[in-house]
C-alpha positions in Angstrom: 57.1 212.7 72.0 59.3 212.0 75.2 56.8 213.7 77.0 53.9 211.1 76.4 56.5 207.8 76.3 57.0 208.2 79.8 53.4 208.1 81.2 52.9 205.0 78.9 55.8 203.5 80.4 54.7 204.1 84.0 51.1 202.8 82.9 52.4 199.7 81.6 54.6 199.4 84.4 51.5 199.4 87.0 49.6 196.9 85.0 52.4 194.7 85.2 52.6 195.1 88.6 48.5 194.7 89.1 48.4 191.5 87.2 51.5 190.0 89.7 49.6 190.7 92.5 45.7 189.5 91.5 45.8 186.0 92.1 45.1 183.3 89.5 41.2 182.0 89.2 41.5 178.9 91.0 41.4 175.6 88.9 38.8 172.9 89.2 40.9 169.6 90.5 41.0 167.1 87.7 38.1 164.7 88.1 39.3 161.9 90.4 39.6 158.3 88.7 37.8 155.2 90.3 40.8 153.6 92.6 41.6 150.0 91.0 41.0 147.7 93.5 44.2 146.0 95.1 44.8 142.4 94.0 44.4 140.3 96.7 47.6 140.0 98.5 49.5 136.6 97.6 50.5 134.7 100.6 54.4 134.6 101.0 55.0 130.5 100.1 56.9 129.6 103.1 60.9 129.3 102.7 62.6 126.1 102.6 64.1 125.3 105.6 67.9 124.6 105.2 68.6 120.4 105.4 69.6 120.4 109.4 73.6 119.6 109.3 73.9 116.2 110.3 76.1 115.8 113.0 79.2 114.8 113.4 80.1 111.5 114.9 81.8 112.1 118.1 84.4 110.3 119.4 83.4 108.9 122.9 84.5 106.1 125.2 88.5 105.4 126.0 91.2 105.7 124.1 92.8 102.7 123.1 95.6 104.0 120.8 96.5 107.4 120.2 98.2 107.3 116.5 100.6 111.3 115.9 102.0 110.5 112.2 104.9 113.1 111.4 106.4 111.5 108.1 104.4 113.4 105.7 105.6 117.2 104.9 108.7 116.5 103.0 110.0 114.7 100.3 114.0 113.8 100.2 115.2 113.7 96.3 119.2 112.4 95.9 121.5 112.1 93.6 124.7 109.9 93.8 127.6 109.5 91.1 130.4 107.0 91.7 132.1 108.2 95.1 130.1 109.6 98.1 131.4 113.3 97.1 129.5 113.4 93.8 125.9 113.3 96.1 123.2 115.8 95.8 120.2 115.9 98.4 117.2 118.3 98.2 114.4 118.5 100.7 110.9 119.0 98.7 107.7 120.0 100.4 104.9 117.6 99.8 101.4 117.6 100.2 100.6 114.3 99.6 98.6 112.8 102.7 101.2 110.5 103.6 99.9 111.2 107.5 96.7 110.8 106.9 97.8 107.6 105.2 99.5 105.9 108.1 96.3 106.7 110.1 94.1 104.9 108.0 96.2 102.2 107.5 96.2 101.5 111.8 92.9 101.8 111.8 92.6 99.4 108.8 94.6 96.6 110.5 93.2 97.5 114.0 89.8 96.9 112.4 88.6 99.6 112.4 88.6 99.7 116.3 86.6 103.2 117.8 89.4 103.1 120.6 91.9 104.1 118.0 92.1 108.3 117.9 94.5 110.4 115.8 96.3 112.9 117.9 97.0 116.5 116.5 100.1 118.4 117.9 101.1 121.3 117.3 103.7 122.9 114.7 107.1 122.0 114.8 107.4 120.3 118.4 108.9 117.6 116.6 112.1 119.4 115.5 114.1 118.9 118.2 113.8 114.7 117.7 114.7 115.6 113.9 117.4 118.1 114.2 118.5 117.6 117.9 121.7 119.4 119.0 123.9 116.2 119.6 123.5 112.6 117.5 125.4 110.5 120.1 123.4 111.7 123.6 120.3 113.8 123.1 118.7 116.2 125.6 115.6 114.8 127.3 113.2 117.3 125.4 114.5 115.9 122.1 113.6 112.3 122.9 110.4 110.7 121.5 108.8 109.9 124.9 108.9 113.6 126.3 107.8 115.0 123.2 105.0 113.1 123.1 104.2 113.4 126.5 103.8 117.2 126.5 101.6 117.6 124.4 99.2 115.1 125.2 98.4 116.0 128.7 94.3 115.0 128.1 94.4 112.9 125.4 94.5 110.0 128.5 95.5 107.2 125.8 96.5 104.0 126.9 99.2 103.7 124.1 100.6 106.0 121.7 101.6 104.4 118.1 104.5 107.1 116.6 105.3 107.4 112.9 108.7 109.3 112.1 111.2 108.6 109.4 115.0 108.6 110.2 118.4 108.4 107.6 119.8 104.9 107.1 122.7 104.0 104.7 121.8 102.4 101.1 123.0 98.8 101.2 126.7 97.9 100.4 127.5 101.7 100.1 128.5 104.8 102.5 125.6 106.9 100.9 122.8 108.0 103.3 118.9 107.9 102.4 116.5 110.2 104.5 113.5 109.5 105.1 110.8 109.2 102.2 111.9 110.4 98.6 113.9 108.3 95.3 117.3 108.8 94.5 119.2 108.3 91.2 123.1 106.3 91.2 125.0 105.9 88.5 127.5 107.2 85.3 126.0 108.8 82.5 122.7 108.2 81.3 123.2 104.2 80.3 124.5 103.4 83.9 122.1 105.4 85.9 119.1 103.8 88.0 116.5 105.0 90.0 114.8 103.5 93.1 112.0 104.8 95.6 112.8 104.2 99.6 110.4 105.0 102.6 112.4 104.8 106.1 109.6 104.7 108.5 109.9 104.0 112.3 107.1 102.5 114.4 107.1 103.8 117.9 104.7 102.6 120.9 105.2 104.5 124.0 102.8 103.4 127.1 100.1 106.4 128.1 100.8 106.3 131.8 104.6 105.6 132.3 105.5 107.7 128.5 107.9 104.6 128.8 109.1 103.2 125.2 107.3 99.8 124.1 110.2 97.3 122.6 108.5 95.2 119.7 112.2 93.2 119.1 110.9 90.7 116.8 107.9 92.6 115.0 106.9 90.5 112.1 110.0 88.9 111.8 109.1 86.5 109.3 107.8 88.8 106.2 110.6 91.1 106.8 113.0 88.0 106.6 111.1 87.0 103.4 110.9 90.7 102.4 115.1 90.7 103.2 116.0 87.6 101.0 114.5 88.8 97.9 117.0 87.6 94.7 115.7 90.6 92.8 114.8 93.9 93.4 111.3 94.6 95.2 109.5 96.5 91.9 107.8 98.9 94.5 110.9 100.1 94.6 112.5 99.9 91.4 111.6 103.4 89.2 111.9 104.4 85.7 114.4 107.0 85.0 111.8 109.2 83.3 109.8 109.3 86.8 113.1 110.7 88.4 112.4 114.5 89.0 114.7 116.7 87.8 115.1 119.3 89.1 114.0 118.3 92.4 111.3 120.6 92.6 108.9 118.8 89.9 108.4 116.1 92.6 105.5 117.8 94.4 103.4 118.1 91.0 104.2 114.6 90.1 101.0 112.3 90.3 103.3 108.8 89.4 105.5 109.9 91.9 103.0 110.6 94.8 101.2 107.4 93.8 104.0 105.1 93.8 105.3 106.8 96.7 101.9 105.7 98.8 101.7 102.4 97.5 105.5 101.4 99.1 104.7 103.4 102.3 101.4 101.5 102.5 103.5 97.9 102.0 105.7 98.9 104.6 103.2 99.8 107.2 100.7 96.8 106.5 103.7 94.9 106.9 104.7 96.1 110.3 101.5 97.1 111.9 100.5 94.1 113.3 103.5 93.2 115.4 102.9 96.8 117.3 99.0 96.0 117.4 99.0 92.8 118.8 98.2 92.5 122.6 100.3 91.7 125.1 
């Protein structure tokens, strides 16, 4: 029985091999469909063209008045008990457009004059005339004047109109107010008060010469009115509520910010003029 398995084996073995190698009958191609017709190509609708950017006015002709603002980045909040040893001060950053403010107010009592420009300069070149080395004589590149003048090399204004703020002592009293910010006074919660201030300095320095401007008697007459009032100015008077505490709260405060413009606003509408005026 071995003796006939092999042979078949072999056999089947060939016709294996046979069919592998006899190629297949070649297949008809399937019958070719009709080719749809293409749709007509849709024309692209033409894009929109973007609105053309209007441009921006600029400023041409000569410049009258260069205004440089640099009362607006901080915001002084104090805190006085009975003697001048029970004070606190802190120094809050603000972002409350109190520049852009005293630009729009120049250019408000100016009339809205196209001579008037507002001069950028760049960061921090006013800390020497804030924190110069000496109070009693200051180095020339701390005063106002040669700040001013080097950084405005093509500016070519004929005047420059300067906003800073600077400390001055609260009336009958030894304490010392800086700048723009409130301050509470007082014993306790029954005795304490609270009060705004905004210490603002107008400075006109000529173009050409970078020589200071003196306005002696600038509107002498509603600061003298302004000086004699029996009782207190209520621009300045604040609830206690409004005082922030702690100091930090200031910057989030609307009330604060808004009642803050409103007296810087009185103050500059109120002195403006005098520096405006022509010679």
């Amino acid at each position: 029985m071995a003796r006939i398995a092999v042979p078949l084996v072999a056999l089947l073995s060939g016709f294996g091999a046979a069919v592998a190698q006899t190629p297949p009958a070649p297949t008809a191609p399937p019958p070719q469909s009709a080719t749809p017709a293409k749709p007509a190509a849709k024309k692209a609708a033409p894009k929109a063209k973007p609105a053309a950017k209007q441009p921006v006015a600029a400023e041409s002709g000569p410049c009258r008045l260069g205004v440089i603002s640099v009362i607006g980045d901080r915001y002084s909040v104090q805190k006085f008990g009975i003697t001048i040893f029970e004070a606190e001060a802190t120094e809050v950053p603000i972002d409350w457009g109190l520049d852009d403010l005293v630009f729009a107010r120049v250019r408000a009592v100016a009339g809205n004059d196209p001579g008037v420009r507002r001069i950028a300069y760049p960061k921090g070149v006013f800390e020497p005339f804030y924190n110069p080395k000496t109070i009693l004589i200051r180095d020339p590149g701390e005063r106002l004047p040669d700040i001013v003048r080097s950084f405005t090399a093509n500016a070519n204004c004929e005047r420059y109109l300067v906003a800073t703020t600077f400390k001055a002592e609260l009336p009958n009293s030894h304490m010392m107010l800086n700048g723009i910010g409130t301050y509470n006074q007082g014993v306790g919660s029954i005795l304490r008060h609270s009060h705004l201030f905004a210490i603002v300095a107008i400075t006109l320095i000529d173009g050409r010469s970078y020589e200071e401007i003196k306005r002696p008697f600038v509107n002498f007459g509603a600061n003298f009115a302004a000086g004699m009032r029996l009782t207190e100015d209520p621009l300045n008077k604040l609830d206690n509520s409004l005082f922030p505490d702690p100091p930090a709260a200031a910057s989030a405060s609307a009330a604060l910010r808004e009642r803050t413009r409103a007296l810087v606003t009185d103050k500059l509408d109120r002195g403006l003029p005098g520096y405006l005026k022509e010679d």
